[in-house]
VOGUMAR-850872 format. One line per 10 residues: their letters; for each residue x, y, z of C-alpha. Coordinates in steps of 0.1 Angstrom, whole numbers, plus 2048, in hexadecimal, padded with zeros to 3 digits. Layout:
BEGIN
A) X,Y,Z; ...
***
This chain:
BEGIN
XXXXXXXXXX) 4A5,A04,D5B; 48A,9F5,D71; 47A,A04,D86; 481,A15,DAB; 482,9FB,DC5; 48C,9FC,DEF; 494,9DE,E06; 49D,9DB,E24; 4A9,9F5,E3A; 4B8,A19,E2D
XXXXXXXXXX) 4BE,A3B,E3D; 4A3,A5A,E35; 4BC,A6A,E1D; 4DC,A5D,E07; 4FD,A64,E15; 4F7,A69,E39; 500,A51,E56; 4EA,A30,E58; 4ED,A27,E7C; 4EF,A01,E88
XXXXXXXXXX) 4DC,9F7,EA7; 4F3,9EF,EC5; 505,9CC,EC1; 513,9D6,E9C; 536,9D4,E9D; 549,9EF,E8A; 548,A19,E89; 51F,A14,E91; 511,A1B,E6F; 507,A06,E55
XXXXXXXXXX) 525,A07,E37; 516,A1B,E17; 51F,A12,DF1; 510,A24,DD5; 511,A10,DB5; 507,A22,D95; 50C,A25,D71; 51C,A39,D5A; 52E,A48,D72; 51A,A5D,D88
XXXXXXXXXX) 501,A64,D68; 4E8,A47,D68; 4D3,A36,D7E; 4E0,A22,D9F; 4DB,A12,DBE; 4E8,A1C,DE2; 4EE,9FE,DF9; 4F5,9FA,E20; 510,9E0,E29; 518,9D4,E50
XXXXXXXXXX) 53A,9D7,E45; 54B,9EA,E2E; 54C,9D9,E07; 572,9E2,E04; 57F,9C3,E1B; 592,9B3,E04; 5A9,996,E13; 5C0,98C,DF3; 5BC,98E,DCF; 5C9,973,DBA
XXXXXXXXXX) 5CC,975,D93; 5BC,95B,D80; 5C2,949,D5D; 5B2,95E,D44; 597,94D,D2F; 599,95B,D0B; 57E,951,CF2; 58C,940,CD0; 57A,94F,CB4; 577,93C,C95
XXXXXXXXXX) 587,946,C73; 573,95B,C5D; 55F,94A,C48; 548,951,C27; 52B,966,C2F; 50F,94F,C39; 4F1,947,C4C; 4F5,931,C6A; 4E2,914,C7A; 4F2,90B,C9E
XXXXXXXXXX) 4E2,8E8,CB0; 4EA,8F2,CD3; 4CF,8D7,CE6; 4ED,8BD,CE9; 508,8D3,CF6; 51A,8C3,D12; 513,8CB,D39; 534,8D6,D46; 540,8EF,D67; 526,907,D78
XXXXXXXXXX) 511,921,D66; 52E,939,D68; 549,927,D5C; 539,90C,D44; 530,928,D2B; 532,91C,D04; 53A,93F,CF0; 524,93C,CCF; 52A,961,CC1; 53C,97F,CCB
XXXXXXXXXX) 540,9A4,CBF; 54F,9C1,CD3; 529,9CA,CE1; 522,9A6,CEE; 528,981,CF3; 511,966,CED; 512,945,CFF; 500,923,D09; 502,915,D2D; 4F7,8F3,D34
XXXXXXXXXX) 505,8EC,D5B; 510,8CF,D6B; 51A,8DC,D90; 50E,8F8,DA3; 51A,91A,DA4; 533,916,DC7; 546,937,DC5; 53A,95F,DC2; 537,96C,D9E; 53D,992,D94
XXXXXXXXXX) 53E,99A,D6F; 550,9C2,D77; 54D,9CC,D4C; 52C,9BD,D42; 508,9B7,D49; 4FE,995,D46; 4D7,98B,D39; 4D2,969,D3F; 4B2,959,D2B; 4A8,93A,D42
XXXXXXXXXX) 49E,91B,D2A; 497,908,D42; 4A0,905,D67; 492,916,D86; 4A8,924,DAB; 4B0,945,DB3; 4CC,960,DAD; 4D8,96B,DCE; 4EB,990,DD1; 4F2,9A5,DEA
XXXXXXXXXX) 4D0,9B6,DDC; 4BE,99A,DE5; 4AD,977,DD5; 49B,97B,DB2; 48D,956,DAE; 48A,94C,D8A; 478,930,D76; 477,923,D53; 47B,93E,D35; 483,957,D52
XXXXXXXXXX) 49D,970,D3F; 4B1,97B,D5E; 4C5,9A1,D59; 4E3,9A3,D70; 4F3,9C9,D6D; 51B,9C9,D6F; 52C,9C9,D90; 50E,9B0,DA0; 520,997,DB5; 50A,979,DB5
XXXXXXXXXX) 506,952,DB8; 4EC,93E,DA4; 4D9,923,DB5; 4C6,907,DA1; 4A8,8ED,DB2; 4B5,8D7,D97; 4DA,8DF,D84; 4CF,8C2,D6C; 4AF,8DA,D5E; 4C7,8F5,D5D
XXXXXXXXXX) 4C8,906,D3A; 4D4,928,D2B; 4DC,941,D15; 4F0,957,D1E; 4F7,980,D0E; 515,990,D21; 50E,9BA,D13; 529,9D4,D15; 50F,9EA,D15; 4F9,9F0,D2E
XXXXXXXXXX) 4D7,9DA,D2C; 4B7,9EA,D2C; 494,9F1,D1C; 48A,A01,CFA; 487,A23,D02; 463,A26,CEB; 459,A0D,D09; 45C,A2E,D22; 44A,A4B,D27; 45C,A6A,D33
XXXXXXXXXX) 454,A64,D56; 468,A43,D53; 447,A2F,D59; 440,A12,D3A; 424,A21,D22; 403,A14,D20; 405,9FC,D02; 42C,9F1,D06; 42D,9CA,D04; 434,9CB,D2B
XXXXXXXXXX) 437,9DF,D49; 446,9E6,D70; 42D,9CA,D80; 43C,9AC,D63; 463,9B3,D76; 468,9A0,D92; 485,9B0,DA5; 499,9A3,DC4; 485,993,DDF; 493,9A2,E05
XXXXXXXXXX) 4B0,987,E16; 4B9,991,E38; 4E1,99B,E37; 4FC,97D,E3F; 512,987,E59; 533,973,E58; 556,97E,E57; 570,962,E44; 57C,961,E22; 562,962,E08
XXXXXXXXXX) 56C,95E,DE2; 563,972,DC5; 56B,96A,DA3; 56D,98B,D92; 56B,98E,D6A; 577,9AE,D58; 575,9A3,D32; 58A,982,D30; 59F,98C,D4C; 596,976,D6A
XXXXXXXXXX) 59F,983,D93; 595,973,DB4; 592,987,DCD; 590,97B,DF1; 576,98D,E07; 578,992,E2C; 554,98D,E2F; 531,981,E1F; 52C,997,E02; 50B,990,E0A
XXXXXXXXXX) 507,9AB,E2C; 4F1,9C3,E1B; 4D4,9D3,E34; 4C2,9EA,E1E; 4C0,9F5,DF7; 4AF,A0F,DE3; 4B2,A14,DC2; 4AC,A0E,D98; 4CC,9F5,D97; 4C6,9D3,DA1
XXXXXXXXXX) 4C6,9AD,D8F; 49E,9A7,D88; 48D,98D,D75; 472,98F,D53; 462,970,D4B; 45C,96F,D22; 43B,961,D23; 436,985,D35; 43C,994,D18; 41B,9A3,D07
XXXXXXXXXX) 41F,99D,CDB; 411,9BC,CC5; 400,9AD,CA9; 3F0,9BB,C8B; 3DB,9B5,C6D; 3FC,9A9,C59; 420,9A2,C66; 42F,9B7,C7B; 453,9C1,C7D; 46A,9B4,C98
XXXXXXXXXX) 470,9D1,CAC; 44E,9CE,CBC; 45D,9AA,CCC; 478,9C2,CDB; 47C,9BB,CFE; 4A2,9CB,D07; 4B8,9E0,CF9; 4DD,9EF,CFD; 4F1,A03,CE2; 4FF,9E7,CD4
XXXXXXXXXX) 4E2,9CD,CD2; 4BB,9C6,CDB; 4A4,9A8,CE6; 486,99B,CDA; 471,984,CE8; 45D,970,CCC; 442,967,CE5; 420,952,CDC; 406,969,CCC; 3E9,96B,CB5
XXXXXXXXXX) 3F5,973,C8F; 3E9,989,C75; 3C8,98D,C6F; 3BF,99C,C48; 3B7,983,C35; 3CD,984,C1E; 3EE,985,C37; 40B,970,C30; 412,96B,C58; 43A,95B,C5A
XXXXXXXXXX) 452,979,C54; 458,988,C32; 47D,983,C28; 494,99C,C2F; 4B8,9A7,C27; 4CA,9B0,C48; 4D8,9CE,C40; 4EA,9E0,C60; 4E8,9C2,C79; 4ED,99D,C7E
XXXXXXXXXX) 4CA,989,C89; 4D6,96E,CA1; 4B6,959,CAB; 4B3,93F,CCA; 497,926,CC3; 485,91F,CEA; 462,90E,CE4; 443,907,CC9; 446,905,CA1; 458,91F,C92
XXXXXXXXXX) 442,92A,C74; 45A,936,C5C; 475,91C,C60; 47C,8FA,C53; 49A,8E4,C65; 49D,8F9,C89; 499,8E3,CA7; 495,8EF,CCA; 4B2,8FE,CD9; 4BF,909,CB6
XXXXXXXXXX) 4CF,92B,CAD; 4CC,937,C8E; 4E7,956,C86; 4D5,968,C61; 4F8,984,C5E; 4F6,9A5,C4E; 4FD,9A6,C24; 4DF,989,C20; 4BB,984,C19; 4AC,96B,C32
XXXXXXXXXX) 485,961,C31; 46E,945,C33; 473,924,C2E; 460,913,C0C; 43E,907,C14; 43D,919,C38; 424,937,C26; 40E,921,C1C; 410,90C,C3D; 405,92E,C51
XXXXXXXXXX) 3E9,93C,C3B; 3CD,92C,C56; 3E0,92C,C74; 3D4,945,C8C; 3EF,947,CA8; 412,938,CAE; 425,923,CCF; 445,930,CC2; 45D,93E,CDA; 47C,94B,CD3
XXXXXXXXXX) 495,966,CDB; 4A7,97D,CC1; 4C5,990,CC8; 4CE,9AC,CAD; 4F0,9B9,CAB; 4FB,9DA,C99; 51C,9CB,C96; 524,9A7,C85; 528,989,C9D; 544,975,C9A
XXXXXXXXXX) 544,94E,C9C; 55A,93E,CBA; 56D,91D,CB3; 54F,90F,CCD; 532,914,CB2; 545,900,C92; 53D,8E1,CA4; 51A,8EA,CA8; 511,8F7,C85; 4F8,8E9,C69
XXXXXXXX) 50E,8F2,C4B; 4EC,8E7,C3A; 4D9,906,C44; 4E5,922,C29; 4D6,907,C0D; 4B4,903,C21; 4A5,91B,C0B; 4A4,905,BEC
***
């Protein structure tokens, strides 16, 4: 989790009464809602509403919105050319599911329109790797601004609305996780603070900036996802009439170009490019960085049979040493059961480079992804052969 932050206004100790100042309407305290995880076990956040977050006008069942999955195939590598996919709906519900497994789903979002009504995901946290695009997510924890290759990490139950300067720069990938999102524990010490020598710390996360609560009764929508089960619930008020916060859950912002590579005097494994993890995946961020330095390094990736996990691989920005035939805004999918490696004639292309531009970001499963309908219009049945 990230770490301990306050805003705005909050009683001297939890549970006690939070008194308004005269003109408050209502039992003349401030309304409080604890939201944790885990139960009661893990960490959480207390906030302070001017009314109480249980108003709830009408609920109204929606369509649900079940992926297709593809039929199974023959055990294969994967080349996806996501770049042209088609601008359609908001962020929210213009999603194009690529890959799925019980732990997470994978998508593309290319928006047309603005987001117009409230957002809640209840089952999942949502990490939201901006391409491109810059605006600000605004909860009732406040506004986290974000910019280009901002990865954005939204914990479950966050009611929120996106806001874009431009929808037409607006460009994502998307990770929905069952499990909850957070950072490599090797990261932490046992005081909870980042170690000295982890690839980042507490100053590189920019959490929510203070908004001033919105008083107004009326009817407020939020669309409410539990899985593929869709619910609209119609508020009496802004969800948006929080006074004060404390706590370690809260929507926050890490840009990748933050991200500090460890490098070595040959090629280092990818867990050092780890940026999140949850029990059924991790991040890495394949930042820009100096490469190997003995003389005799071979410095693009040795190949590698995926043994326990699938290797999906979203291709942002620069040359990507090891690989012949990717284009920007590619994703690559190397499954358990098969060697994958460099491409001919990229070893010898590296031997006197000294850095790499590349940027990209790797998410490994420890269960295999399945392909939706969605990605067999996308995919380079060329790729597997590439090797040759």
């Amino acid at each position: 989790m990230p770490q301990y932050l306050q805003r705005g206004s909050i009683p001297p100790k939890r549970h006690i009464a939070h008194r308004t100042s005269p003109g408050y309407q209502g039992e003349g305290i401030f309304y409080e809602e604890v939201i944790s995880t885990e139960g009661f076990h893990r960490a959480y956040s207390i906030a302070y509403h001017l009314r109480p977050p249980t108003r709830v006008l009408a609920i109204n069942a929606m369509p649900p919105k079940p992926v297709a999955m593809a039929e199974p195939d023959a055990l294969r590598h994967i080349h996806l050319k996501t770049s042209k996919i088609m601008r359609v709906q908001d962020a929210i519900h213009g999603r194009l599911p690529l890959f799925q497994n019980a732990d997470v789903r994978i998508t593309r979002s290319r928006p047309a329109l603005e987001q117009e009504l409230f957002y809640r995901n209840t089952a999942q946290d949502e990490l939201w790797f901006v391409r491109s695009g810059t605006g600000r997510l605004l909860s009732m924890f406040g506004s986290v601004p974000f910019r280009d290759l901002d990865y954005l990490v939204i914990p479950r139950c966050t009611t929120f609305k996106i806001e874009f300067d431009a929808i037409d720069q607006a460009d994502l990938l998307i990770v929905e996780s069952r499990g909850t999102i957070g950072f490599p524990s090797r990261y932490m010490n046992p005081d909870g603070q980042f170690r000295l020598g982890a690839p980042f710390c507490e100053r590189d996360l920019r959490g929510p900036q203070w908004v001033e609560p919105v008083d107004s009764e009326g009817s407020y929508v939020v669309e409410l996802r539990d899985g593929d089960r869709w619910t609209q619930y119609i508020l009496g008020n802004h969800p948006f009439d929080v006074v004060g916060w404390d706590g370690l859950v809260y929507p926050f912002a890490f840009n990748a170009l933050d991200f500090e590579p460890i490098t070595g005097m040959v090629h280092q494994p990818p867990p050092i490019h780890q940026t999140f993890q949850t029990d059924g995946f991790v991040v890495c961020t394949f930042a820009p960085r100096m490469l190997d330095t003995h003389p005799e390094a071979i410095k693009v990736p040795y190949a590698h049979s995926n043994v326990e996990s699938d290797e999906l691989l979203y291709y942002v920005a620069g040359q990507f040493g090891s690989r012949r035939g990717v284009e920007l805004d590619s994703i690559t999918l190397h499954p358990h059961g098969i060697p994958h490696g460099p491409h001919p004639g990229t070893i010898a292309a590296s031997r006197d480079a000294k850095r790499t531009d590349e940027l990209a970001v790797m998410i490994d499963t420890f269960r295999p992804l399945h392909r939706t309908e969605a990605s067999l219009a996308l995919d380079d049945p060329s790729y597997p052969f590439s090797w040759l």
